[in-house]
Wavefront OBJ file of the C-alpha trace (Angstrom):
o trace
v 105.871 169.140 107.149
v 108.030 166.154 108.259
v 106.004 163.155 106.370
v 107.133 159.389 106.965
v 106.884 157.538 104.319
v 105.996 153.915 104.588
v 106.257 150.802 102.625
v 104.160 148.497 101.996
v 104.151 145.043 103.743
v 101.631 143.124 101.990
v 100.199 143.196 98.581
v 97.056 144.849 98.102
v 94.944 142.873 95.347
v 95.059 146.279 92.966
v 98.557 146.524 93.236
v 99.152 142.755 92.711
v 96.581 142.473 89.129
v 96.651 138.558 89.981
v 99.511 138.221 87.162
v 102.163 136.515 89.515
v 99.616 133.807 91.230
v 101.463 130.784 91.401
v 100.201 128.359 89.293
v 97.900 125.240 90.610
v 99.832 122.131 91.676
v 99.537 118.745 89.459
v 97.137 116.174 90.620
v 100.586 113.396 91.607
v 101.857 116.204 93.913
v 98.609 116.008 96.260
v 99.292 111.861 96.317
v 102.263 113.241 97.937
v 100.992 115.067 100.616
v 98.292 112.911 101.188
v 100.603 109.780 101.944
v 103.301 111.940 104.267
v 100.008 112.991 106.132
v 99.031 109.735 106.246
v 102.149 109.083 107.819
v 102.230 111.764 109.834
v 98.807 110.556 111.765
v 99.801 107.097 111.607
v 103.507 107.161 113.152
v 101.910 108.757 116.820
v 98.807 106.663 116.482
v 100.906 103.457 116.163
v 103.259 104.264 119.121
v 100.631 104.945 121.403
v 98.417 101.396 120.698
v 101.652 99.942 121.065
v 102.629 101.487 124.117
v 99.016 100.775 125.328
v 99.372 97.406 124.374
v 102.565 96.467 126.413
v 100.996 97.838 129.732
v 98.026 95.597 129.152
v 100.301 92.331 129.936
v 99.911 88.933 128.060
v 102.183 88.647 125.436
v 99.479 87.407 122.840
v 96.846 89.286 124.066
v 98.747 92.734 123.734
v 100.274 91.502 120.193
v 96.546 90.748 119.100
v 95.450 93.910 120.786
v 98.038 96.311 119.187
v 97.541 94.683 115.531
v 93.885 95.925 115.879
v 95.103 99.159 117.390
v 97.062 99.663 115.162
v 95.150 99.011 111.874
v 92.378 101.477 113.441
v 95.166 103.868 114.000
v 96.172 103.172 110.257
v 92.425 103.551 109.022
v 92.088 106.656 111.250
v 95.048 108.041 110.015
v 93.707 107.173 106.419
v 91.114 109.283 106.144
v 92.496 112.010 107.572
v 95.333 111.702 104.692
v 92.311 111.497 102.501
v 90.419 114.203 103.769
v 93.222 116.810 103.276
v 93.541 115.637 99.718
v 89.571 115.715 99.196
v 89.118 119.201 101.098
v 92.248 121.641 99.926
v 93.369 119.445 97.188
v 93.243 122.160 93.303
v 90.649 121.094 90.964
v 90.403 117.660 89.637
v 92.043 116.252 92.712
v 89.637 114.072 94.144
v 88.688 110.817 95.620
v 91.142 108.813 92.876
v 94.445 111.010 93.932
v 93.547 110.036 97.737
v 92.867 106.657 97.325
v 96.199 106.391 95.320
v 97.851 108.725 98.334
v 96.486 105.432 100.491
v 98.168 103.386 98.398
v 101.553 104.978 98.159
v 101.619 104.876 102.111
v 100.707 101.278 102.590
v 103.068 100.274 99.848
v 105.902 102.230 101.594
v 104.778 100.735 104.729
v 105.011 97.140 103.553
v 108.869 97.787 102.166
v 110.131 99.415 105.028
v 108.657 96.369 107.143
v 110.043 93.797 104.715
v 112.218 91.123 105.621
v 110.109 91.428 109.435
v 107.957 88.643 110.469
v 104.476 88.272 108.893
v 105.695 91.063 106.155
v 104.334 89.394 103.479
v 100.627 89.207 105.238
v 100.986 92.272 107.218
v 101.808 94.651 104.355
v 98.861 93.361 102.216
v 96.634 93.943 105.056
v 98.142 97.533 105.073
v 97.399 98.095 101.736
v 93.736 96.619 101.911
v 93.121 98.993 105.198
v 94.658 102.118 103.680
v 93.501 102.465 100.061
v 89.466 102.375 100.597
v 89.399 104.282 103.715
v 91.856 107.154 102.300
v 89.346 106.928 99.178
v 86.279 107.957 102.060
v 88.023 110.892 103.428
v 88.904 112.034 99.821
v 85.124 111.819 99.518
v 84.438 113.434 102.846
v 86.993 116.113 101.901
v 85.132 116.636 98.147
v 81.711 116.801 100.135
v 83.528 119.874 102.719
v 85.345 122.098 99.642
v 84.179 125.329 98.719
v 83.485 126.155 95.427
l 1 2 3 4 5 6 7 8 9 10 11 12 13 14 15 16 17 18 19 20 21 22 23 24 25 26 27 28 29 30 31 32 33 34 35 36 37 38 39 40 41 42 43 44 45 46 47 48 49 50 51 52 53 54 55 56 57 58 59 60 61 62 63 64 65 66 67 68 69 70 71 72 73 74 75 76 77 78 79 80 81 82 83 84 85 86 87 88 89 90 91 92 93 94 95 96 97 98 99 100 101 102 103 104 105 106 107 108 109 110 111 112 113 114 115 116 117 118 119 120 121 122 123 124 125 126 127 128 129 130 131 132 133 134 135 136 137 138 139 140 141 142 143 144 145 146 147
């Protein structure tokens, strides 16, 4: 009898024992993640209240209008940073590690836009939108987790 024998692709969990898990990342990594997310939402966001913005005519009133635009987009973009820190983050990675992922993003926001006009103003304003609204998505994401 002509038998093929085949190998296995993925692990079964009796054949894996749970010995080789990887282990669970520190709390400063999911800052990480939280702030490149944050960026990640943000970046699009901003380019599209700016691009609204410009279409809209009036050079103050599209100025004013994409500042607010883009501060939503920032907030928006927050707690969705936030969240994903809240939600998938490993235990004891909470509310604190996406408020500080907030913070890392509006404080690398404010140096890349340094030396531009209204830095100074615009990048504490960054700061003040970012950290408290990252902080409510961590919540929301703590509130969604299993377990």
């Amino acid at each position: 009898m002509d038998t093929k024998r085949r190998l296995p692709v993925l692990k079964t969990p009796t054949e894996g024992g749970g010995d080789d898990e990887a282990p669970e990342r520190p709390p400063w990594q999911w800052v990480g993640f939280g702030a490149v997310a944050i960026f990640a939402v943000w970046l699009p966001l901003a380019f599209l209240a700016a691009l609204a913005a410009t279409r809209l005519g009036g050079v103050e009133a599209s100025l004013v209008l994409a500042l607010t635009v883009s501060m939503s987009s920032l907030a928006l973009a927050a707690v969705a940073g936030g969240f994903l820190v809240g939600r998938w983050g490993t235990a004891g990675v909470g509310v604190r590690e996406a408020a500080l992922a907030g913070l890392s993003a509006g404080l690398i926001a404010a140096v890349l836009a340094w030396g531009g006009p209204g830095a100074g103003a615009g990048g504490l304003v960054t700061v003040v939108v970012a950290v408290p609204f990252a902080a409510l998505g961590g919540w929301l994401g703590l509130r969604r987790r299993r377990g």
